[in-house]
C-alpha positions as CSV (number, residue, x, y, z in Angstrom):
1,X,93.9,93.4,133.3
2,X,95.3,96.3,131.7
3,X,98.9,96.4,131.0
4,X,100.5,100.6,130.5
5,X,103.9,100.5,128.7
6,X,105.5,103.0,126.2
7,X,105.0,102.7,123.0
8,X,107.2,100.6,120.9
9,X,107.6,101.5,116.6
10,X,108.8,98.6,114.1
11,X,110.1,99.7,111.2
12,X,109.3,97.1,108.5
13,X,111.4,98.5,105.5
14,X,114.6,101.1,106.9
15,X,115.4,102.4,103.5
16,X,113.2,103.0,100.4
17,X,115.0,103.4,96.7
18,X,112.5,105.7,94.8
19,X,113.0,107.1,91.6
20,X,112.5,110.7,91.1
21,X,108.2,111.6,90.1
22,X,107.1,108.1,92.0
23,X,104.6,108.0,94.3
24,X,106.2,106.5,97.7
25,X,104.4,104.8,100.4
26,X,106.6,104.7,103.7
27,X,104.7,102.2,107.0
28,X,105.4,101.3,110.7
29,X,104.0,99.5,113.1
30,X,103.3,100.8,116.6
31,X,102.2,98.6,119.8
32,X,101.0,101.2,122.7
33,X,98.9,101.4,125.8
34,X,97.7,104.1,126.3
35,X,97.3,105.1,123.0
36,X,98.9,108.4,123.1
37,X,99.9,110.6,119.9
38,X,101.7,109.5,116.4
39,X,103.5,111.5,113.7
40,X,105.7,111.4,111.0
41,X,109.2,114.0,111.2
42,X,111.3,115.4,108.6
43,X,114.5,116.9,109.5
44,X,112.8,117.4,113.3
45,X,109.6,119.2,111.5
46,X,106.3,117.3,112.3
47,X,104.4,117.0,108.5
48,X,100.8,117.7,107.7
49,X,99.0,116.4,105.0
50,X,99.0,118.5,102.2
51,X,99.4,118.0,98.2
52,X,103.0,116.4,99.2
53,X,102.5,114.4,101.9
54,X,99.6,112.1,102.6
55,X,99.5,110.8,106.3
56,X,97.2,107.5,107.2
57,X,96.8,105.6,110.1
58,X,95.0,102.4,110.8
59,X,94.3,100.6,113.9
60,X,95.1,96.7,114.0
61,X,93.4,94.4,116.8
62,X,93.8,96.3,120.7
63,X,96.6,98.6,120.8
64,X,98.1,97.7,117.8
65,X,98.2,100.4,115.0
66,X,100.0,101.0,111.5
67,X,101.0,104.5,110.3
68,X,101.9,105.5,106.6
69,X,103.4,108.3,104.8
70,X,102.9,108.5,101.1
71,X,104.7,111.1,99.1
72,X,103.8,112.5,96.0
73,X,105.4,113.1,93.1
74,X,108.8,112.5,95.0
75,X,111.6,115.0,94.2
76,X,115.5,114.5,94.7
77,X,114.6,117.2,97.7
78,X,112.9,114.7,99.8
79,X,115.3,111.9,99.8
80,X,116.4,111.6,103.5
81,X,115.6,110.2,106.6
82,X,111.8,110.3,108.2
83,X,110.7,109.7,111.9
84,X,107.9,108.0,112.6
85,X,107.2,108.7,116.1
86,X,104.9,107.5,119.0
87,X,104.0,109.1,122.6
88,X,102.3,108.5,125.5
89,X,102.5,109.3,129.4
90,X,105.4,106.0,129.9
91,X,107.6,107.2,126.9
92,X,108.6,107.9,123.3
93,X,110.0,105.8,120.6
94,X,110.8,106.4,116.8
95,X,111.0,104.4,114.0
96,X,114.0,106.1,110.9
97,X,113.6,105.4,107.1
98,X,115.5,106.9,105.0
99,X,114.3,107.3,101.2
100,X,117.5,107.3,98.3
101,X,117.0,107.7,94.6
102,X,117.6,104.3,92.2
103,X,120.4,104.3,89.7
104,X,120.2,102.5,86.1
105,X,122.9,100.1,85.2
106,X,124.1,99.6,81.8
């Protein structure tokens, strides 16, 4: 039997302190049938891989699936909030993390 429901995004980790030059790895966790189509926003811009942005997926058991964004060389310009977003025929659902710059305590 084959159950059709929209999909649903977990969010493990909502925000992500980063200092400025890191390398930051960004996941969630998406549980869909049918499959459908997933991507990561910024400010309502779907990204692409490139020298910046590094997008992976990976597919977990039936209908279960993990998508990461890793950003490179991060730069006080790409703290913010990101979408990670799922769609299929029943629906749409999102996932926001929002990546802040650490501070040093003395």
């Amino acid at each position: 039997m084959f159950v059709l429901v929209a999909p649903q995004v977990t969010v493990p980790h909502r925000e992500v302190r980063q200092q400025v030059g890191a390398t930051t790895i960004m996941t969630c966790l998406i549980m869909t049938n049918p499959t459908g189509t997933f991507s990561w926003l910024r400010s309502g811009k779907r990204l692409a891989s490139d020298s910046k942005y590094e997008l992976s997926n990976w597919t977990f058991g039936e209908y279960q699936y993990m998508l990461a964004l890793t950003i490179h060389d991060l730069a006080s310009s790409d703290y913010g909030a990101y979408q990670c977003v799922a769609e299929n025929a029943y629906g749409r659902s999102e996932g926001v993390m929002s990546v802040f710059g650490t501070c040093c305590y003395m």
